[in-house]
C-alpha positions in Angstrom: 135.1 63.1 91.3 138.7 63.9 92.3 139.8 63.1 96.1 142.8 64.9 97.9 144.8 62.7 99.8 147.4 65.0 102.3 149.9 64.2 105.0 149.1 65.4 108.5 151.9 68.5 107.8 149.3 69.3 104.8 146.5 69.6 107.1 147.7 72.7 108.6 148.3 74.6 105.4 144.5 73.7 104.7 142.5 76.8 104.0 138.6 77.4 104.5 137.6 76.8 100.9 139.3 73.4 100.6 137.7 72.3 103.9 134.6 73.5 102.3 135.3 71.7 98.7 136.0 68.6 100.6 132.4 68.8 102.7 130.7 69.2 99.2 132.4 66.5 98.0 131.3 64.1 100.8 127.6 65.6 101.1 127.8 64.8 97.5 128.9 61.5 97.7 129.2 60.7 93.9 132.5 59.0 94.2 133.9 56.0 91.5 134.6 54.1 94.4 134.1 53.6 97.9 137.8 53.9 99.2 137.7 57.8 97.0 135.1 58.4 99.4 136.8 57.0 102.8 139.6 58.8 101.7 137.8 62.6 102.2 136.1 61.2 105.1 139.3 60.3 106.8 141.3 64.0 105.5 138.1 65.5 107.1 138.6 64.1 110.1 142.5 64.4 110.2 141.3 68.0 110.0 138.9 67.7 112.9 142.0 66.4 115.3 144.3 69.2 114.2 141.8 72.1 113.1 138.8 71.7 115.0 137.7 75.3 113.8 137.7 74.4 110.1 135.2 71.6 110.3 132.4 73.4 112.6 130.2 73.8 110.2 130.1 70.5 109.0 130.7 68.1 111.9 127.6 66.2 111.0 129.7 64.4 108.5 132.1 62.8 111.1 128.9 61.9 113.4 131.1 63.7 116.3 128.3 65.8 117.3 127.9 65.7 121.4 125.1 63.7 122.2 123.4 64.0 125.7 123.4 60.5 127.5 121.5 60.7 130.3 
């Protein structure tokens, strides 16, 4: 398994299918180590910051879904 690592000006060149590739990665999870994993995890959630829109689908990976408190 291959990770991408990008800078934050990559992030906005990011297209659909390599938002998607990434969330298949990490749903995956079949990583040679831990820090190749982190590594997506933290890209996807770059992504989240600066492209909310591209991660909808698969917000359950950052655990950022809104939760009702009260």
């Amino acid at each position: 398994m291959q990770t991408v690592t990008r800078s934050l000006q990559e992030v906005s060149n990011l297209t659909t299918e390599d938002v998607a590739n990434l969330a298949v990665r990490l749903e995956d999870d079949d990583y040679k180590n831990p820090f190749d994993g982190l590594n997506d995890w933290h890209l996807l959630r770059a992504i989240a910051f600066q492209r909310p829109e591209l991660i909808e689908p698969y917000i359950h990976l950052l655990d950022l879904e809104p939760c009702d408190e009260a």
